[in-house]
Structures are given as C-alpha cells and as structure tokens.
VOBAVEX-310145 format. One record per residue (C-alpha): residue number from 1; x, y, z. Coordinates in steps of 0.02 Angstrom, whole numbers. Example, Ala and Ser with C-alpha at 12.3 -4.5 7.8 and 13.67 -1.06 7.14 Angstrom:
VOBAVEX-310145
@k 1	east 615	north -225	up 390
@k 2	east 684	north -53	up 357
***
This chain:
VOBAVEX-310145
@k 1	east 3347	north 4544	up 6907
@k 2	east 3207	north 4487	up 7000
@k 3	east 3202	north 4316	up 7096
@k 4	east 3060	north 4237	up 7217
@k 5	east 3129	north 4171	up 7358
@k 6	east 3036	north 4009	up 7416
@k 7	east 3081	north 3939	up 7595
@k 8	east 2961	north 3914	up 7752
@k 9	east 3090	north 4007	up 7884
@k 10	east 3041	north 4164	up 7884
@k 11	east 3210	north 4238	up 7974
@k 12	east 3302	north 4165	up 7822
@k 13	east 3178	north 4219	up 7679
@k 14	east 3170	north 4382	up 7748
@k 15	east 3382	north 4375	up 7748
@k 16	east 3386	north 4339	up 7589
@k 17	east 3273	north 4443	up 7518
@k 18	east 3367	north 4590	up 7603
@k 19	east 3525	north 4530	up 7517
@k 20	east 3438	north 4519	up 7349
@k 21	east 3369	north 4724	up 7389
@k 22	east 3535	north 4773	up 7431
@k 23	east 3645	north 4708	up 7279
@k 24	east 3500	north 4823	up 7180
@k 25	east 3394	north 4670	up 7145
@k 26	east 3210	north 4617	up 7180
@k 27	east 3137	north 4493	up 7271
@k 28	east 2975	north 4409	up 7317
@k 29	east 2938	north 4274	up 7462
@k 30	east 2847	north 4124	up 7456
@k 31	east 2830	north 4000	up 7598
@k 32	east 2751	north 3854	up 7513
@k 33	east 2773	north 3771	up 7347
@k 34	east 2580	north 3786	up 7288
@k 35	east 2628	north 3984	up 7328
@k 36	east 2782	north 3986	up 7223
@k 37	east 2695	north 3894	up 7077
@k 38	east 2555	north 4032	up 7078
@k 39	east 2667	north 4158	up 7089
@k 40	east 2779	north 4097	up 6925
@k 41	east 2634	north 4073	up 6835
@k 42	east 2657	north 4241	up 6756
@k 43	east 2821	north 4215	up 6711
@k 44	east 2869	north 4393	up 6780
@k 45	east 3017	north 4314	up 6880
@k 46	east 3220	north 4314	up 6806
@k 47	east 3259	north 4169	up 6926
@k 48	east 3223	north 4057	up 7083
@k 49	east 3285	north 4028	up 7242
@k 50	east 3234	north 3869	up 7328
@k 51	east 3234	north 3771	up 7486
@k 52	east 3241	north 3590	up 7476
@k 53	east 3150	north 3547	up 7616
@k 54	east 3000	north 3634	up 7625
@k 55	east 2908	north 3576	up 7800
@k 56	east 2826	north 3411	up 7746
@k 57	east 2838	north 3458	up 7575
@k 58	east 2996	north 3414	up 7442
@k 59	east 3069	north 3522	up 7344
@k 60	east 3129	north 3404	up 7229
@k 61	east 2937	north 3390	up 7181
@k 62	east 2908	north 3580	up 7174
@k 63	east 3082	north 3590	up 7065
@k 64	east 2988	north 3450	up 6937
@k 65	east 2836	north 3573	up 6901
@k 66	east 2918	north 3714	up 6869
@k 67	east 3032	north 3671	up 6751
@k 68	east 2874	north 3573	up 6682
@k 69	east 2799	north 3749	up 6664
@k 70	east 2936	north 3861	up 6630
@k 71	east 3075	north 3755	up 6550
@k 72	east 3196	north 3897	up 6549
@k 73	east 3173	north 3990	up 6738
@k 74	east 3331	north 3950	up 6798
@k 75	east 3305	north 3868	up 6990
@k 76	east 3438	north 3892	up 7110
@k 77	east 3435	north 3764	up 7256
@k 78	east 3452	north 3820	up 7449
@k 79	east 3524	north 3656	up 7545
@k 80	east 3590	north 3618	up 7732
@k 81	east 3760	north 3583	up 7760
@k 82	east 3781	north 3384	up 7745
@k 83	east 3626	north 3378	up 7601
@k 84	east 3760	north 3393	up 7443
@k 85	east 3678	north 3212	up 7372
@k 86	east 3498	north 3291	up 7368
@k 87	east 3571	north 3453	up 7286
@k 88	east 3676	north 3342	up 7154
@k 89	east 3498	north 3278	up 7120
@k 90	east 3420	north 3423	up 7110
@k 91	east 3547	north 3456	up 6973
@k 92	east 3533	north 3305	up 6875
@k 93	east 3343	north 3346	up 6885
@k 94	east 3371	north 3530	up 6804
@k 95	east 3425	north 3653	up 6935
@k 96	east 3548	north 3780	up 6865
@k 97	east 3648	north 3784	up 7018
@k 98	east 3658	north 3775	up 7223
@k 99	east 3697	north 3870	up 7369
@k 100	east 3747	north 3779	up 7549
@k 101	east 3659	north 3856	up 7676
@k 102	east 3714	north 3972	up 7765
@k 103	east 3799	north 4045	up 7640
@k 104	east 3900	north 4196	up 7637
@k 105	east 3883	north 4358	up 7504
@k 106	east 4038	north 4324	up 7417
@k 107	east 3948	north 4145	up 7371
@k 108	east 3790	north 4227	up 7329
@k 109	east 3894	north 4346	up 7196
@k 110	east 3984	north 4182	up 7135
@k 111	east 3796	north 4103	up 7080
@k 112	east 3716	north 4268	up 7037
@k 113	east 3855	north 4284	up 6912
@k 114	east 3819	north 4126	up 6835
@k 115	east 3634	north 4147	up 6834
@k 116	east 3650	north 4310	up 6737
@k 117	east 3774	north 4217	up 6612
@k 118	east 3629	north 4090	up 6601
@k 119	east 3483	north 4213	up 6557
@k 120	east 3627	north 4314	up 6451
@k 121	east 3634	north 4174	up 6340
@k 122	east 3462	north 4119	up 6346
@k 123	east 3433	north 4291	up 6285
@k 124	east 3569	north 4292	up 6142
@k 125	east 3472	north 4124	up 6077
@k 126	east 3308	north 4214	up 6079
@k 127	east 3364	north 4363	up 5993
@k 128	east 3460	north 4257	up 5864
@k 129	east 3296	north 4157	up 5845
@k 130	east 3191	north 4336	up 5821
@k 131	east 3329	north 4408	up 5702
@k 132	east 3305	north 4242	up 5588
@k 133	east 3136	north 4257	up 5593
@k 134	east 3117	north 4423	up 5551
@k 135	east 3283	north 4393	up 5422
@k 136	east 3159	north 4271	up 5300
@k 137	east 3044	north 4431	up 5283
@k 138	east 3170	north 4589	up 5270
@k 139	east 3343	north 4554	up 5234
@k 140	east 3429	north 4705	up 5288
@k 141	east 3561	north 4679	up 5166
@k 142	east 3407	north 4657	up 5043
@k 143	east 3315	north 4799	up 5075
@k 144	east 3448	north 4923	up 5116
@k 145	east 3578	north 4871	up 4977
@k 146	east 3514	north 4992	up 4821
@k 147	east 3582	north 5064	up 4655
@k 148	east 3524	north 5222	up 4698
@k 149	east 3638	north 5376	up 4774
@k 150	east 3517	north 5452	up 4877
@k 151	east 3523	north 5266	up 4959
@k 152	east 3703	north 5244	up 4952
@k 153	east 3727	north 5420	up 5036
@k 154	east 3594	north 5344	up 5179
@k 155	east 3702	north 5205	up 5208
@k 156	east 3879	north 5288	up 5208
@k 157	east 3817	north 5410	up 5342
@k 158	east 3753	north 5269	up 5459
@k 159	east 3903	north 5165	up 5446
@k 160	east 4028	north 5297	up 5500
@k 161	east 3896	north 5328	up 5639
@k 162	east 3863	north 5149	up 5684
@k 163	east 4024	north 5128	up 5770
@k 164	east 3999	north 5280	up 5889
@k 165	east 3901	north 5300	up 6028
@k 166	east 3816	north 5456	up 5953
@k 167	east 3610	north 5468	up 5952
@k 168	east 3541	north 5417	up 5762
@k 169	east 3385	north 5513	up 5714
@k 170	east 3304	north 5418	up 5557
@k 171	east 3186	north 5519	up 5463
@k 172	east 3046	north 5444	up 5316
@k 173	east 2869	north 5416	up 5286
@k 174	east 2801	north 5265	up 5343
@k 175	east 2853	north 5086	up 5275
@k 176	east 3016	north 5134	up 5203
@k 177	east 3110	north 5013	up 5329
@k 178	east 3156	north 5130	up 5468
@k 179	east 3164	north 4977	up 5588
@k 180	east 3246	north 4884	up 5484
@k 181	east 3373	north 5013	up 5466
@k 182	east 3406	north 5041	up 5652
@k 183	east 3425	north 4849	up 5669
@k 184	east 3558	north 4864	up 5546
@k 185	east 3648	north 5006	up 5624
@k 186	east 3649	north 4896	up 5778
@k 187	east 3720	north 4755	up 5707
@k 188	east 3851	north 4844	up 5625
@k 189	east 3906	north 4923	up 5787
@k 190	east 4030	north 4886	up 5929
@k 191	east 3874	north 4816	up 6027
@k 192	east 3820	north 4694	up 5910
@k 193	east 3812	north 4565	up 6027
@k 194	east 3705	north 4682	up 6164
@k 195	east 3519	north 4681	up 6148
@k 196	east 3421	north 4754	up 6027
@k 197	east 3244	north 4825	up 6109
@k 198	east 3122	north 4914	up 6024
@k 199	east 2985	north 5035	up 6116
@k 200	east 2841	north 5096	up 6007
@k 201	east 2780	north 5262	up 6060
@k 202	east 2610	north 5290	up 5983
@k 203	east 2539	north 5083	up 6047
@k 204	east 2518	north 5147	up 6220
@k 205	east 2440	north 5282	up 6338
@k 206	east 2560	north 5413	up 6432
@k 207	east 2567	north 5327	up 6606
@k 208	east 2600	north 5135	up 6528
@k 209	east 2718	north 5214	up 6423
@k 210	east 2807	north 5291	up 6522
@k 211	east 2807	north 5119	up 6646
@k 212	east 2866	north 5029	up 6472
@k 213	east 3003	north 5146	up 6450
@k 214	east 3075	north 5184	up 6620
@k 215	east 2993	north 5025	up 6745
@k 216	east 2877	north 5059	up 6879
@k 217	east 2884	north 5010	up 7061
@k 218	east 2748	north 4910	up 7175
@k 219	east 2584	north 5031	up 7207
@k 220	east 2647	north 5150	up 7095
@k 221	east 2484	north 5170	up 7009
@k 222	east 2326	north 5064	up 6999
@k 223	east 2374	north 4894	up 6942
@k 224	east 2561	north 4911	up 6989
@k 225	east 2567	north 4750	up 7094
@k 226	east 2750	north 4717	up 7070
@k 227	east 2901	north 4818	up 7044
@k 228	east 2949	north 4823	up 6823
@k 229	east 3094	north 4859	up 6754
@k 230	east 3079	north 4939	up 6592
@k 231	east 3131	north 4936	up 6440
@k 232	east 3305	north 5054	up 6466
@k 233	east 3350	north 4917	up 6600
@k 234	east 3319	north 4795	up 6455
@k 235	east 3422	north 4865	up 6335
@k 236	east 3580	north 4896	up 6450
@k 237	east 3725	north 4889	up 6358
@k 238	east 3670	north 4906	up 6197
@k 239	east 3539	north 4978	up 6087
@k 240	east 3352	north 5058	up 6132
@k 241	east 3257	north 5093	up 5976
@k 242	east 3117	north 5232	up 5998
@k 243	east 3011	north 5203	up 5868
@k 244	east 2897	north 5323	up 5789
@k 245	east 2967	north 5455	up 5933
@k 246	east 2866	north 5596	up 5860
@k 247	east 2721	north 5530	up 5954
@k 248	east 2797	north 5531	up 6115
@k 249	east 2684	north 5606	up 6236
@k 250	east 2730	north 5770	up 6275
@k 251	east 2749	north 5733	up 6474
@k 252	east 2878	north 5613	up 6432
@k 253	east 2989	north 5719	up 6349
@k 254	east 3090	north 5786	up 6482
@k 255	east 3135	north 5629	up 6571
@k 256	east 3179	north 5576	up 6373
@k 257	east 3283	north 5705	up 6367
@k 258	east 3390	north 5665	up 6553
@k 259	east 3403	north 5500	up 6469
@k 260	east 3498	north 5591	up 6343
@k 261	east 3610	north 5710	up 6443
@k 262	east 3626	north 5623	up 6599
@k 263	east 3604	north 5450	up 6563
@k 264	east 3499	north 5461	up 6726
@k 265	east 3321	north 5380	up 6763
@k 266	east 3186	north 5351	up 6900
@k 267	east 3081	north 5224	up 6880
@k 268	east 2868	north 5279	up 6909
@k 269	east 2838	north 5288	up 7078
@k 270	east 3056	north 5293	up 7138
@k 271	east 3154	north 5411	up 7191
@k 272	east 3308	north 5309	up 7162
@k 273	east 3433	north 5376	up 7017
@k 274	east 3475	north 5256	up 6895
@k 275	east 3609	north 5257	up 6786
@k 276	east 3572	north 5206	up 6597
@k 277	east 3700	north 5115	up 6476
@k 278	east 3606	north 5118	up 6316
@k 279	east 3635	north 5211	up 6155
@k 280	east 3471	north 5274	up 6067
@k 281	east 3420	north 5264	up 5884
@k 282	east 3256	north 5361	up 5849
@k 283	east 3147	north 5373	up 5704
@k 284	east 2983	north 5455	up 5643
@k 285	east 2887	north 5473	up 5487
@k 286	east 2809	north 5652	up 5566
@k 287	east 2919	north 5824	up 5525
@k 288	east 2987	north 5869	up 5704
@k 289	east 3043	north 6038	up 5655
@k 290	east 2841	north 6078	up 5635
@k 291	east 2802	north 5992	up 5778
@k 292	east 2936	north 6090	up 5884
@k 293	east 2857	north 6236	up 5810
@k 294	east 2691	north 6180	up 5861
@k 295	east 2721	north 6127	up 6040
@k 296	east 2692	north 5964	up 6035
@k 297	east 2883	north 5934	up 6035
@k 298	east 2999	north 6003	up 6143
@k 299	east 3161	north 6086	up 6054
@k 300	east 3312	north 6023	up 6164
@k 301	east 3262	north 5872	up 6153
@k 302	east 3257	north 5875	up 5957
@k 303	east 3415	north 5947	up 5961
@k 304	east 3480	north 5810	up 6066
@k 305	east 3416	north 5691	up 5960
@k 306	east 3480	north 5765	up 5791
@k 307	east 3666	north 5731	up 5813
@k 308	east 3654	north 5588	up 5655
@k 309	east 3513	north 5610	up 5543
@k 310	east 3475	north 5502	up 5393
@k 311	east 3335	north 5507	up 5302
@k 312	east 3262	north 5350	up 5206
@k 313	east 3195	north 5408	up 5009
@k 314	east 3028	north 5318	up 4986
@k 315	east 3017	north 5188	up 4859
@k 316	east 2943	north 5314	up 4735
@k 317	east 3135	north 5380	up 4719
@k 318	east 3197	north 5216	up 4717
@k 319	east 3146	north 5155	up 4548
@k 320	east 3303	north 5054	up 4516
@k 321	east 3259	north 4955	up 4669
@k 322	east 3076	north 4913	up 4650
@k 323	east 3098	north 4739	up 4572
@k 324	east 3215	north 4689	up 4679
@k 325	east 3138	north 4705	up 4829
@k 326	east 2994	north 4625	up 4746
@k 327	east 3085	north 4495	up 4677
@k 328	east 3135	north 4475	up 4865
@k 329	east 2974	north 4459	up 4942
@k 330	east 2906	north 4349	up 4794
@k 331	east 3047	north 4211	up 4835
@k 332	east 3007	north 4238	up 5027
@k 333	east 2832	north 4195	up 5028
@k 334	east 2823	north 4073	up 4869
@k 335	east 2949	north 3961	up 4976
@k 336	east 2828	north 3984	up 5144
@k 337	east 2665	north 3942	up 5034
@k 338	east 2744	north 3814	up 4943
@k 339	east 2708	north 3890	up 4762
@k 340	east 2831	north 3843	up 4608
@k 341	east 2803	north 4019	up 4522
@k 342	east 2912	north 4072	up 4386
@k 343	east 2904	north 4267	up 4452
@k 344	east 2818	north 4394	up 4365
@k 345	east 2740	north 4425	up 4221
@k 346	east 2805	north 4600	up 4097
@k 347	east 2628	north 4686	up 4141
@k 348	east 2635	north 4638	up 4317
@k 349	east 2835	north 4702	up 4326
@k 350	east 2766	north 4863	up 4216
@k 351	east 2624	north 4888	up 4338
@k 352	east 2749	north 4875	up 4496
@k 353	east 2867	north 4988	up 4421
@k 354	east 2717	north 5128	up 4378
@k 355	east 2642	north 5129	up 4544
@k 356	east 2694	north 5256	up 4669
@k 357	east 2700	north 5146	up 4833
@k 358	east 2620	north 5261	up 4960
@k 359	east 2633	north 5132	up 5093
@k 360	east 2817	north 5119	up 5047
@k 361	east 2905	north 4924	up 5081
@k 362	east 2755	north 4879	up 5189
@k 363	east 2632	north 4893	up 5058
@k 364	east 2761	north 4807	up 4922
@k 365	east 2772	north 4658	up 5051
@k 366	east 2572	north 4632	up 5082
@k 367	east 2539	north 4657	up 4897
@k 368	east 2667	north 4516	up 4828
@k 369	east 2596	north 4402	up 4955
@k 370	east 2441	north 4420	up 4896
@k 371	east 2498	north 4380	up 4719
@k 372	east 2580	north 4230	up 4777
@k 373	east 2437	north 4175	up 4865
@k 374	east 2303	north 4240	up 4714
@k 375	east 2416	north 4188	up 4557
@k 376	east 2304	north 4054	up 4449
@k 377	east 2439	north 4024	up 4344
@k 378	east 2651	north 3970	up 4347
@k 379	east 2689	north 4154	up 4371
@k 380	east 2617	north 4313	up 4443
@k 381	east 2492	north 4419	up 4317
@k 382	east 2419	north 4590	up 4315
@k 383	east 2246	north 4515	up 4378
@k 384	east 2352	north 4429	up 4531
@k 385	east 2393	north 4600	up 4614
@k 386	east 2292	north 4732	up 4732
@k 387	east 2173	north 4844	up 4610
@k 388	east 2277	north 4979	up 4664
@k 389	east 2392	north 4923	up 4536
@k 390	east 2289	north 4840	up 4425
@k 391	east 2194	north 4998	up 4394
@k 392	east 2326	north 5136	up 4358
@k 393	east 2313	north 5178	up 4178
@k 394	east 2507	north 5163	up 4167
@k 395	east 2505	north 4990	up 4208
@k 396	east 2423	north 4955	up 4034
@k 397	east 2494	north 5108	up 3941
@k 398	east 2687	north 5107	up 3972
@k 399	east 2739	north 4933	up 3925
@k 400	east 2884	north 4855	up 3974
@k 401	east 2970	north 5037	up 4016
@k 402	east 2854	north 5085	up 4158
@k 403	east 2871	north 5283	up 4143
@k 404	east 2757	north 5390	up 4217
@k 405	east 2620	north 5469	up 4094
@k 406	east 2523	north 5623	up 4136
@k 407	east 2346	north 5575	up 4186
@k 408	east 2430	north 5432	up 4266
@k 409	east 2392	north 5378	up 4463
@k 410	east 2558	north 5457	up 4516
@k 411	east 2618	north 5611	up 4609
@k 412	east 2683	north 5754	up 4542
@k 413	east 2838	north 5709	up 4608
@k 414	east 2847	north 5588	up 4488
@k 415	east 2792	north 5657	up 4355
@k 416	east 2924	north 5791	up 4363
@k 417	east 3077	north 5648	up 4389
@k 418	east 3010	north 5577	up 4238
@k 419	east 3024	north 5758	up 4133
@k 420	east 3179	north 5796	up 4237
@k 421	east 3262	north 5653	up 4155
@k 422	east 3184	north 5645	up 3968
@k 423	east 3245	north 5836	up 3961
@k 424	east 3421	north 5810	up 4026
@k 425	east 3429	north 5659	up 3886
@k 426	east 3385	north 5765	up 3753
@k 427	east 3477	north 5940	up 3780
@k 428	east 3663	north 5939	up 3755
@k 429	east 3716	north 6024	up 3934
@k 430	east 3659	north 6083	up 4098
@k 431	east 3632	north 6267	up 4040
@k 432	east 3510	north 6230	up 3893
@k 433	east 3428	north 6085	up 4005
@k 434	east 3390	north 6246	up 4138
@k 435	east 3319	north 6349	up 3976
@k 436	east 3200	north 6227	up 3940
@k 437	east 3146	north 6181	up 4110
@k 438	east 3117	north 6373	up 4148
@k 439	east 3230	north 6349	up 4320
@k 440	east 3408	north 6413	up 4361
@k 441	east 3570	north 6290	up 4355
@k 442	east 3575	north 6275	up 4551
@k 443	east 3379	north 6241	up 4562
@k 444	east 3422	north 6115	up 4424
@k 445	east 3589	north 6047	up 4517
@k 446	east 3491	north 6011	up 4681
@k 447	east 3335	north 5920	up 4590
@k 448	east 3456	north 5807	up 4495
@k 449	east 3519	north 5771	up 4647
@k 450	east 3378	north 5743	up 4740
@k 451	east 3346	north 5587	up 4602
@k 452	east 3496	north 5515	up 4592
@k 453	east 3586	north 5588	up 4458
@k 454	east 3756	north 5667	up 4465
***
C-alpha cells in the first residue's frame, strides 16, 4: 500500500514513515495541509495518515477537502492522548479510523488491517460495478454458451482447469472473445472473489511495460517520481490476464517466465525479491509455435505457458451460433438507444448467416449497433447493415438457408464445410462419402470433426 503521511514534527513523520517501509509499505511526507492536498491530487495514494493539529492549521479543515476531492481515500487520524472528542469528530466528519499518539506497532497492524478491508471492499464494489458494465455488452454465459462441439469441447476443458491453479493458454484470431473467456474462467474458479486484472501487451513500449507489469521504484528511469506497484501486486491473490502475450517484448520474457517458475519478481529499478500470488491466463491471436521458431518468442516460456490450451473456433465455424449472438447484441443496444425494433428482417438474418465474420464477435457487435442505430423501419433490413454484408452475393442468392455458394465472399474454408456436409447428406456411409470427396476415412474423420459433426 502506499500512504502520505501528513504531520509538521518531523521526528514523528520520519517515525512513521520508517514503520510504514518496514511492514513492506510506502510512504510519502507532507508537513502542511496545502502540501498534502497537492500531493493527493493524483490520486496515486492507497490511504492517509493525518495529524490533527497541524501548527496553526486544523486538520479537521484539511480532512473536509479531501474527502471533497477524493470521496473514497480512506483518512486515518493521528491524535494526542486526551484529544478522543476531536478524533470522534473527525469520524463523524468521514475519517475511516484513528490512532492515539504515540502509538505502538501492534496498534498500527490493528488499523492497517482495517484500512486494507476498507479498500478490499471498495475494490470488490468497483469490480462488481465493471463486471455489470461490461455484462450488458458480452454475457459470458451468452457468448460462450453454443450448440456447437468444437465449443462445447472449449468449455469442458476450461472448467476442469478453472478450479486449478494451472497456467491457461487461450489460442484464436482476434474478436472471438478471448477476454471474455478468461473472465469466465476466473469467475468460475476458487478465486472468484480475488481480482481480476488485465495487462495488454502490444498498448505499450518495453520499459512502461515492463513498469505496468512488475512496478517501478522512485528514479528508476526518467519520469519515475514515485515508487509503482504493478500490476502482479494488483492482482495478488487471484487472476493476471496477459492479453495478446504474443507481443510481449522479447526482453520481458525471461522475468515472465521467473514469474512462472518462481513466482519471484523485482520491481524496475529494485533489487528486492518479491514473491507473487497470482495465477496467469494468457491468450494470443498470433501462432507461438512460429514465433518460437522465429525468435521472437522464447521456448521455455511457451512451454510454461502451454500447460491448458484451448482454442476459441471463429464465428465462421460457429454457424449455429451466429443469430444468437446477434440476437444478443440487437436486444443490448436497442434497450441503450431506446429503439422498439421487432429484430431482423429474413434477408438481413440470411445476410448475417452468409458472411464470414473476419473480425469475429467484435465485428458482429459494431455491425448490429449500427443497424440499430441506421434501421428506418420497426425492424432491422438488409440496407440497415455494413456494405460488407450488404454486398456479398449470398446475401441475395441463398434465401432464408444462408449456404455458402461458390463465387460467394467467403473463404474456402467455408466453402468446403458447406460440400463437406451436402456430400455426407447424400452418400449412404463414411466410405462412399471418402470416394466422392477423393480423401481417405481418417482425413474425412478429422474434417468432420473439425465442424462439428460426429
């Protein structure tokens, strides 16, 4: 945690901010109020210490505007011995708790424990509040629920796993809900009720990554003016999701990888071993096995990473599913715009069914709100959605069916599920199916597979 100490003896502030470094805190001194009120301004502080009487100045006064300005810094009130009225005040006023000066360690444990209950459930609230939010987009039990087996395989895998402190590696392009996914995992795990914390790798250079990841100490590079915990500190006790860990900056790796073995860290610019209590889900939409091959990824720690792997199918082999997740996103965003739409139209459904979805859930979400948004009439038309779909030649050919014609705007891979499955209709058994397909029974086996059918 990190707390700024506000009091104008210096033989005390300096005390206490030696007490705060030795329990494996950090601390910052102030010895005015208009100094402490600069220095929260940032909001880079987990709690306050302060003195009531503050020379000529009250502290009752300083108290006032910072809870005016950060409502939920949690103030801890320093008072002489015979001054219990003016901390009861202090209280009634917003303080989160006291300490009689002088006070001894064992007292200092007995607040600090309560303080970190406080910002524990201050944090719970927030994440509840996020994982509401983010609930009204992408339901996990929405967009991970499917009729599909190469889904319901997906799913099986991760739940046995969820439960066990082992690494999860999820693999898929991009937009077919790997975040959502990992939230999922979490939530159906023992540490549920732990934090959730997501890094991105590719949004940031090397050295602030690395800061993000791991913390940095004061004057540990230029523009290090304070010591930062990262985000493996954030996440103790529960989940760290590495997103997009493909990108991870080669330098990185190894310290990654310690994370991994050791569940040791040092923060930029410390020599100081940490020990980490996380467990680590990882995903990428880039094939690590090339990029091991290439360099750019170093093989132990792939290795390390692959003890679970799942691998979400893009929406292209999840035909079954396509109008429900739009028919999820529709009711989303025509309750946030307000519209009374009586869902789609049979070209619109035809066209969403025929398109391929490179962009995977992503692009399915910002396409049906633009429909919502676009749609002239009481329900979503062909002429309402992107002129990706609007312009396939399927959209207008297939009808109602949706199957995938050649000369289409589809992939190949398409185009051969779509054979797979007319041949396999029409032949009596696997052997003549092979025959006509020109491809042995296993070949044949493993593609049926591959799209869901047993």
């Amino acid at each position: 945690m990190d707390f700024l100490v506000i009091d104008d003896d210096k033989t005390f502030r300096d005390a206490t901010c030696l007490l705060i470094d030795t329990e494996g805190h950090y601390a910052e001194a102030a010895s005015t109020g208009e100094m402490a009120l600069t220095e929260i301004k940032d909001g880079k502080f987990d709690a306050v210490l302060l003195d009531l009487n503050l020379g000529n100045a009250s502290g009752l006064d300083v108290l006032d505007a910072m809870i005016k300005r950060q409502p939920n810094l949690p103030v801890i009130i320093f008072t002489a011995q015979g001054s219990v009225q003016n901390a009861v005040e202090a209280m009634r006023r917003g303080a989160a708790d006291f300490l009689e000066k002088p006070f001894t360690r064992e007292q200092f444990h007995l607040v600090l424990a309560r303080v970190q209950r406080f910002l524990h459930l201050n944090q719970n609230i927030e994440r509840l509040e996020r994982e509401v939010e983010d609930s009204n987009a992408q339901s996990p039990g929405v967009l991970l629920d499917s009729s599909t087996p190469l889904m319901k395989e997906v799913m099986d895998t991760l739940a046995r796993a969820a439960k066990t402190p082992a690494s999860i590696l999820l693999l898929g392009e991009s937009g077919t809900g790997k975040s959502v996914l990992a939230r999922a995992v979490h939530q159906q795990s023992h540490l549920a009720n732990k934090p959730f914390v997501t890094v991105s790798c590719p949004s940031l250079s090397r050295e602030l990554l690395e800061s993000e990841l791991f913390g940095h100490v004061k004057g540990a590079f230029t523009g290090a003016l304070r010591d930062h915990w990262g985000k493996v500190k954030a996440a103790a006790g529960g989940t760290l999701f590495l997103d997009e860990i493909g990108d991870l900056p080669i330098e990185i790796q190894p310290k990654l990888l310690r994370l991994l073995q050791e569940r040791e860290y040092e923060r930029v610019g410390e020599n100081v071993i940490r020990q980490a209590d996380v467990r680590i889900i990882a995903a990428t939409s880039h094939d690590l096995k090339t990029r091991v091959a290439h360099g750019t990824f170093r093989e132990d720690l792939f290795f390390r990473l692959n003890v679970i792997t799942a691998e979400m199918p893009p929406l292209r082999q999840r035909q079954a599913d396509l109008m429900s997740f739009a028919g999820h996103f529709f009711e989303h965003f025509a309750a946030l715009c307000g519209r009374r739409l009586d869902g789609f139209s049979e070209p619109a459904s035809a066209a969403i069914r025929a398109y391929s979805w490179p962009g995977n859930l992503r692009e399915m979400r910002n396409a049906i709100e633009r429909a919502v948004i676009m749609a002239k009439a009481n329900q979503i038309n062909l002429e309402d959605l992107p002129a990706e779909l609007r312009n396939q030649p399927a959209a207008a050919a297939n009808g109602s069916n949706g199957a995938p014609q050649v000369g289409s705007l589809v992939s190949i891979e398409q185009l051969e599920e779509a054979h797979l499955r007319k041949v396999l209709e029409r032949t009596p058994n696997l052997a003549k199916a092979a025959e006509v397909l020109g491809i042995d029974q296993a070949t044949l086996y493993r593609k049926r597979k591959k799209i869901g059918l047993e």
